[in-house]
C-alpha positions in Angstrom: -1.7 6.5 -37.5 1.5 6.3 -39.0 3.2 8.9 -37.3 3.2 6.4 -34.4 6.2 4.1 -35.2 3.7 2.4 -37.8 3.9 1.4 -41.4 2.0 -0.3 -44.5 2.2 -3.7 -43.1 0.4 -2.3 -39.5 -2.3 -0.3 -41.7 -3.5 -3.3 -43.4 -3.7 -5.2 -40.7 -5.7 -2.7 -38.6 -8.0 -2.3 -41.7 -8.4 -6.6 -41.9 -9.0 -6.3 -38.1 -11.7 -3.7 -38.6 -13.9 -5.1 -41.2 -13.6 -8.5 -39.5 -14.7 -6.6 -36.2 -17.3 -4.8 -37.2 -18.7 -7.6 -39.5 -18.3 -10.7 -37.4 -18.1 -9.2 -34.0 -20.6 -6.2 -33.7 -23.6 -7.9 -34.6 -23.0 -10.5 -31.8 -22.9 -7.6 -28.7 -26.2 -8.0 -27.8 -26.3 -11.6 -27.5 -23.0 -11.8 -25.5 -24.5 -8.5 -23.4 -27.7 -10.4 -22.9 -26.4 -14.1 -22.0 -23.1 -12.3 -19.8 -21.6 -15.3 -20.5 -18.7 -16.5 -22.4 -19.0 -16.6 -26.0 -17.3 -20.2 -27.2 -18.1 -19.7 -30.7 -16.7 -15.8 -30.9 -13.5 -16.8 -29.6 -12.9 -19.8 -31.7 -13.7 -18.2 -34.8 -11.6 -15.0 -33.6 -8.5 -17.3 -32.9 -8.8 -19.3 -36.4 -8.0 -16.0 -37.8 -4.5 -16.6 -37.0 -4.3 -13.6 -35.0 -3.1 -15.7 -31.3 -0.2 -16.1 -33.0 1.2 -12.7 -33.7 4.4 -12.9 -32.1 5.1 -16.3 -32.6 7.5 -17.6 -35.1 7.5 -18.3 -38.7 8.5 -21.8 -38.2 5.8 -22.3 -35.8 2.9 -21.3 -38.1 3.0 -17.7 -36.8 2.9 -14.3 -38.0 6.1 -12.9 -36.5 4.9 -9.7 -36.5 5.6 -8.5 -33.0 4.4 -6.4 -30.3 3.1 -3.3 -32.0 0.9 -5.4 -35.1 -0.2 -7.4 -31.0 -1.3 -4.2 -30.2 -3.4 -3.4 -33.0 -5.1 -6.6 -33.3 -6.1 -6.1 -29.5 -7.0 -2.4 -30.0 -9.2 -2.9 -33.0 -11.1 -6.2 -31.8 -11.4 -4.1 -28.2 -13.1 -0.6 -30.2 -16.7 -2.8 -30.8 -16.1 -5.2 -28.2 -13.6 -4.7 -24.9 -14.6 -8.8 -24.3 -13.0 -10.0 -27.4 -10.2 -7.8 -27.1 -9.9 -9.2 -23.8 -9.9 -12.9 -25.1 -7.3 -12.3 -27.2 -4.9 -10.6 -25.3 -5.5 -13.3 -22.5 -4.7 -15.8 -25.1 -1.9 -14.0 -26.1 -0.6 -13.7 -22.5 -0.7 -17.6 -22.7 1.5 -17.7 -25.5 4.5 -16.0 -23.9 5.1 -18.5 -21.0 6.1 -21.3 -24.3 8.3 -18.5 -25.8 10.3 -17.8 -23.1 10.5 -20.6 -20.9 9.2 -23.2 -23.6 11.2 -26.4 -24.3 12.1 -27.6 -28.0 9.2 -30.7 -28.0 6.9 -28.0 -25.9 7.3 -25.0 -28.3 6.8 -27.4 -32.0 4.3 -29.0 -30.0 1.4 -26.1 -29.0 2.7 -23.2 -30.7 1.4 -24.3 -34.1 -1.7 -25.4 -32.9 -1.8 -22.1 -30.8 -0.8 -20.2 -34.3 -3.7 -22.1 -35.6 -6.4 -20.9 -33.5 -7.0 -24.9 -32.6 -5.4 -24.2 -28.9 -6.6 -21.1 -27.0 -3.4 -20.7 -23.7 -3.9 -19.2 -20.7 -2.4 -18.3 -18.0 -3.1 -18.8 -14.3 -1.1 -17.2 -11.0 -3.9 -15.4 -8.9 -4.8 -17.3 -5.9 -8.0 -16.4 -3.6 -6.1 -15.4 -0.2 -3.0 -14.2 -1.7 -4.3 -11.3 -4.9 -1.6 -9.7 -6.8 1.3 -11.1 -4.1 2.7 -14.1 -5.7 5.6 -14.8 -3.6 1.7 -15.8 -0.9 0.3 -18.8 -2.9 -0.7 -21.9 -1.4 -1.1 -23.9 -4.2 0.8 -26.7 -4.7 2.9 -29.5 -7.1 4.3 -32.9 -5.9 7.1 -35.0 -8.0 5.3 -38.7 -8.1 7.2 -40.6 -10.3 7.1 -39.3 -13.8 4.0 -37.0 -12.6 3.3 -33.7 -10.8 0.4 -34.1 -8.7 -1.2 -30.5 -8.7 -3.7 -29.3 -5.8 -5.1 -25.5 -5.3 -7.5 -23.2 -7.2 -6.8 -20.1 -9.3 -8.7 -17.3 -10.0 -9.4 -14.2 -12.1 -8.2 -16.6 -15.0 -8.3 -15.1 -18.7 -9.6 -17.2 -20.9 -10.8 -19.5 -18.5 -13.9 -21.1 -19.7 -12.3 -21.2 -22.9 -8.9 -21.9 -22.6 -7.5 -25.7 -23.9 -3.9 -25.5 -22.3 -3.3 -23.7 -18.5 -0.1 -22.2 -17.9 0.1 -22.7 -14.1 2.3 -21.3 -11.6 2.6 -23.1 -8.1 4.4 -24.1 -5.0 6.8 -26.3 -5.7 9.3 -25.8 -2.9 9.6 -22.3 -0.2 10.1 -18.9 -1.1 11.2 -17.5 -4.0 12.8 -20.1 -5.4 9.8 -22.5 -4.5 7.3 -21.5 -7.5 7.3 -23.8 -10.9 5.1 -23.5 -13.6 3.1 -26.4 -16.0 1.7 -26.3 -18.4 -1.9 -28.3 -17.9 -4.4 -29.5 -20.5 -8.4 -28.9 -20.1 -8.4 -32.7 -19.8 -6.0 -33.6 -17.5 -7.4 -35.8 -14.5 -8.1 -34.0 -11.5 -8.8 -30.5 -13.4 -11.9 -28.8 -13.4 -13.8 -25.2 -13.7 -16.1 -23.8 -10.9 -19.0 -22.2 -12.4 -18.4 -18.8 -14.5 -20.0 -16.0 -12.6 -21.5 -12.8 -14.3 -19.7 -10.1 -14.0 -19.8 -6.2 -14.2 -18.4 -6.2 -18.0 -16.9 -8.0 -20.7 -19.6 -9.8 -21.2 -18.1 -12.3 -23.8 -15.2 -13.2 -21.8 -14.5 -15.3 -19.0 -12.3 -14.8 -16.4 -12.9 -17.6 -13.5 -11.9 -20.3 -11.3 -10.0 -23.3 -12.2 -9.5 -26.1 -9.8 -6.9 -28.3 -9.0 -7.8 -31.5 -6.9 -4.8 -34.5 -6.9 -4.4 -33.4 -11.1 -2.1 -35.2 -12.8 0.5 -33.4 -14.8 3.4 -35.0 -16.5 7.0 -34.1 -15.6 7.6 -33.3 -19.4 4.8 -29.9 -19.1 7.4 -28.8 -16.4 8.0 -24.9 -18.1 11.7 -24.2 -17.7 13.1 -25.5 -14.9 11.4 -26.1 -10.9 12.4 -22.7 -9.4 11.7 -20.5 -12.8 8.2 -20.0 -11.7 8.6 -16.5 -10.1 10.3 -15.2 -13.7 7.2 -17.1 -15.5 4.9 -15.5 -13.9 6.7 -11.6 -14.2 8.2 -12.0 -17.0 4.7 -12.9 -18.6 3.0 -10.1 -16.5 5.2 -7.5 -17.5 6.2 -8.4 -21.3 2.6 -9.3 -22.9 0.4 -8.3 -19.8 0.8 -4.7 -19.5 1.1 -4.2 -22.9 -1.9 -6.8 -23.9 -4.2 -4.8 -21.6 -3.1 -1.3 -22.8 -4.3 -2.4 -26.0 -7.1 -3.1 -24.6 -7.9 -0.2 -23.0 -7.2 2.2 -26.2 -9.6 0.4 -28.0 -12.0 1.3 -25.7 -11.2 4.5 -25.3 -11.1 5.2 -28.9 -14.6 3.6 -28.8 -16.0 6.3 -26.2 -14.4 9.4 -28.4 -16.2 8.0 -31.5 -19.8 7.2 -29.8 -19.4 10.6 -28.2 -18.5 13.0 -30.7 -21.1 11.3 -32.9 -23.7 11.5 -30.0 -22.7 15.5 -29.8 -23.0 15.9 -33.5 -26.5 14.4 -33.6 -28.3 15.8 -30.6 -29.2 19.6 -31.0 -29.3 22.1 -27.4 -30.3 25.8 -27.9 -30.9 25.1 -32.0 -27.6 23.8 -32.6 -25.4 20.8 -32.2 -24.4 19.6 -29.0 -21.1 20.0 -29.8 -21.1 24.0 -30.7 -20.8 24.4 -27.1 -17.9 25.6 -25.8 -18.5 23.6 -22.4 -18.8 20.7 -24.6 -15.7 21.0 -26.7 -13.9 21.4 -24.0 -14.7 17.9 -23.0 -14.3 16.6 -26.0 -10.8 18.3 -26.3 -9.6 16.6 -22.9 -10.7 13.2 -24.1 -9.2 14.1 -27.5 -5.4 15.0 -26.0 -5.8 12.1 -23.1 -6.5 9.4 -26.2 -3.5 11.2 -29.1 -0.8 11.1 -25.5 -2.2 7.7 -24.5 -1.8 5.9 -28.2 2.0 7.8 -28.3 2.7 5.9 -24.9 1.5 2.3 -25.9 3.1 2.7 -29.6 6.0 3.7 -28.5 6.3 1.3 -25.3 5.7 -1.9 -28.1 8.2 -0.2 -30.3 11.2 -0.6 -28.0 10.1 -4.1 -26.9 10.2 -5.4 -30.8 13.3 -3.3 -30.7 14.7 -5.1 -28.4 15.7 -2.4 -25.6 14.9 -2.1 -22.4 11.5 -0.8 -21.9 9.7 -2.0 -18.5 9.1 1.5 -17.2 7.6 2.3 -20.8 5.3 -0.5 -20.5 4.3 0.1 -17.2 3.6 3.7 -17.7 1.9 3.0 -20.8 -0.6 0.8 -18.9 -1.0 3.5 -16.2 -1.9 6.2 -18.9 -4.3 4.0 -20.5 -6.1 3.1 -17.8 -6.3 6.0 -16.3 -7.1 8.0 -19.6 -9.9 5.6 -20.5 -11.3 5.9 -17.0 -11.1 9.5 -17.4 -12.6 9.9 -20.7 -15.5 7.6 -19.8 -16.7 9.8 -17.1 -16.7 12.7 -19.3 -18.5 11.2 -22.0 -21.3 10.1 -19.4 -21.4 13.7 -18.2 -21.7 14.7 -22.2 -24.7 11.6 -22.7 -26.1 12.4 -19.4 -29.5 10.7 -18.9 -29.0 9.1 -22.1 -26.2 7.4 -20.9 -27.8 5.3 -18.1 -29.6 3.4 -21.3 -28.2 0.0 -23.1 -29.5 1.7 -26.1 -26.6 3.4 -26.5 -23.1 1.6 -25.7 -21.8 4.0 -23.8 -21.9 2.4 -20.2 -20.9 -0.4 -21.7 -17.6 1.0 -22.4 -17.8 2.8 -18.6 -18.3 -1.0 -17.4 -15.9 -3.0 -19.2 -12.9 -0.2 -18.7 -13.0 -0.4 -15.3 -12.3 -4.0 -16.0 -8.7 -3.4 -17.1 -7.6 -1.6 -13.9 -6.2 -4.3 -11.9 -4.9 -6.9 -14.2 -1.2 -7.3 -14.4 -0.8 -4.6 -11.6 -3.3 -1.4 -10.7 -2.1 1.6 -11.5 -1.2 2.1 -7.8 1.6 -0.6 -8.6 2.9 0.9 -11.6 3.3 4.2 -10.0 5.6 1.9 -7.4 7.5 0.6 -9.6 8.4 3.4 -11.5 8.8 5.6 -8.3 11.5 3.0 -7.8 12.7 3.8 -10.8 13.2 7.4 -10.0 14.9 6.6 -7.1 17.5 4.1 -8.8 16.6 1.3 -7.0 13.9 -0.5 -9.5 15.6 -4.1 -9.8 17.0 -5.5 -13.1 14.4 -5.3 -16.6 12.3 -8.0 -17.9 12.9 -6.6 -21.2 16.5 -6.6 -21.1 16.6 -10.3 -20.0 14.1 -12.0 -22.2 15.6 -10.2 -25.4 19.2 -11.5 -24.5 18.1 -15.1 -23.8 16.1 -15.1 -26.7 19.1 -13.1 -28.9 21.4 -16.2 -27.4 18.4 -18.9 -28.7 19.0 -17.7 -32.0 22.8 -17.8 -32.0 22.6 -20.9 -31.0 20.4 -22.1 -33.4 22.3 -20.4 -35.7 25.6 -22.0 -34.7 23.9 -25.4 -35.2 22.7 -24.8 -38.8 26.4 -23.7 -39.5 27.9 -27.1 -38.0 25.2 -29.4 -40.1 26.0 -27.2 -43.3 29.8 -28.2 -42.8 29.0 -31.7 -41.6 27.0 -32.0 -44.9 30.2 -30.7 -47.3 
């Protein structure tokens, strides 16, 4: 692994990841598989390993150690279980809404306790009637006084069931410039959960509904400014989304190469192994070159985003390979397990189930193809990447500035 852009620091870590995986993780599958429910005590004890805060800063508690360690925690939690790889990259989604558009009082006051594992963020723009188009929902956010009063439902939530602080996008005004985003605790008044439904896969996780009915937020958990909600929710999307979920879906594919070549290895056809067979290997040697061509695209997409380049066409093309690849793959090995496959004695349809999962989150692959279409015809609009790293680049000279001017002040 660390011919792809990785090094000492990222093999430890995937090697803590691992054991803790496949020690605290694995033995609880069939319970979570059985229940297909979310699994409260999982995620907090996954979270208190400090691994939310990956990309957050030293001085918050975190590990500051970017987008490509991100990706290996995800990947490695997601090979035994795609539902606790899911969690976490939900949670981590949550966390970049306080980076970016995050206050002074707002960012010393969760990011620690996000760093911590004691707050698990979300974040929630999906609406029933509107889907993936943002620009369509209904819900709302009235000024009262020193209050937002917040009414509406969002869905498809990561993290829901789970999550103690909602980053919420809404209507605060028309069009474009008419979306805000707050940040709302579990407990505010007028806040509540519809009932978790059971779903195909990622049994473990929830992703559901949360409720807004006259909730009362105050005017300090305004993110940014009324108007930023648009860049919020896009800038989120595109910057921790895509790459949270290709994480995600590597994990599990590297999952179905591993319980099918040992599944090919084991079982005998004609007096041999399974694998001897040229029809086989040839299988094996597609979901072999799909997996090697779809870890290169999500290494090196993370790369350039702790970089600091512009890289939303690698990210989104990183997401569309994985997916896809993953999809792929898991077809071939259920051609490869045949019957055997159709059983919960092996995981195999497990990983079918919870892949197909990943498709639609933070665009299908329909949409990535879009946008980098757009791309190829020069008239993609301006990068998320690009924008985020320069405000963030300006943060630090500014803080940087202000450390100099209280070191003189102090001579």
């Amino acid at each position: 692994m660390e011919r792809y852009f990785t090094n000492r620091y990222h093999q430890d870590l995937r090697y803590r990841v691992h054991e803790f995986a496949e020690r605290e993780v694995r033995p609880r599958i069939a319970g979570m598989e059985a229940s297909r429910t979310v699994s409260h005590e999982l995620s907090r004890l996954i979270a208190r390993q400090g691994w939310i805060g990956v990309t957050i800063d030293g001085a918050y508690g975190g590990m500051a150690a970017g987008h490509l360690a991100k990706t290996i925690i995800i990947e490695e939690l997601s090979r035994v279980s795609g539902a606790m790889g899911a969690m976490v990259q939900a949670s981590q989604l949550g966390v970049a809404k306080i980076i970016h558009f995050g206050n002074d009082i707002q960012r010393k006051t969760w990011l620690p306790r996000i760093a911590s594992g004691d707050c698990l963020p979300t974040i929630a723009v999906t609406e029933p009637e509107s889907g993936g188009h943002v620009l369509g929902m209904g819900s709302t956010a009235v000024r009262d006084g020193d209050d937002y009063i917040l009414n509406g439902r969002k869905v498809f939530v990561g993290n829901s069931h789970v999550g103690d602080l909602h980053g919420v996008v809404v209507r605060t005004g028309p069009g474009s410039k008419g979306l805000s985003a707050f940040l709302v605790e579990a407990d505010a008044p007028g806040f509540s959960l519809a009932e978790q439904q059971p779903a195909m896969g990622l049994h473990g996780f929830s992703f559901g509904e949360l409720l807004f009915d006259n909730c009362r937020v105050p005017a300090a958990n305004l993110l940014g400014d009324e108007g930023q909600g648009l860049a919020v929710a896009y800038s989120s999307s595109v910057l921790y989304g895509r790459p949270n979920l290709t994480a995600v879906s590597l994990g599990i594919h590297q999952a179905i190469l591993d319980e099918t070549t040992a599944f090919c290895i084991e079982r005998e056809r004609f007096g041999k192994p399974l694998g001897e067979l040229n029809n086989i290997k040839l299988k094996l040697g597609k979901m072999q070159s799909r997996l090697m061509t779809a870890r290169l695209a999500a290494y090196h997409a993370v790369h350039l985003l702790d970089s600091g380049l512009p890289c939303d066409a690698e990210l989104m093309n990183a997401k569309l390979l994985n997916v896809e690849y993953a999809l792929d793959s898991a077809r071939n090995a259920m051609e490869i397990h045949a019957a055997c496959g159709l059983f919960t004695d092996r995981p195999i349809e497990r990983y079918l189930r919870d892949a197909f999962h990943i498709f639609a989150p933070a665009g299908t692959s329909d949409i990535q193809l879009l946008r980098l279409g757009e791309l190829a015809l020069g008239t993609a609009k301006g990068q998320w990447s690009e924008r985020l790293a320069d405000m963030l680049q300006l943060e630090q000279i500014e803080q940087l500035e202000e450390q100099l001017r209280t070191a003189e002040h102090a001579v």
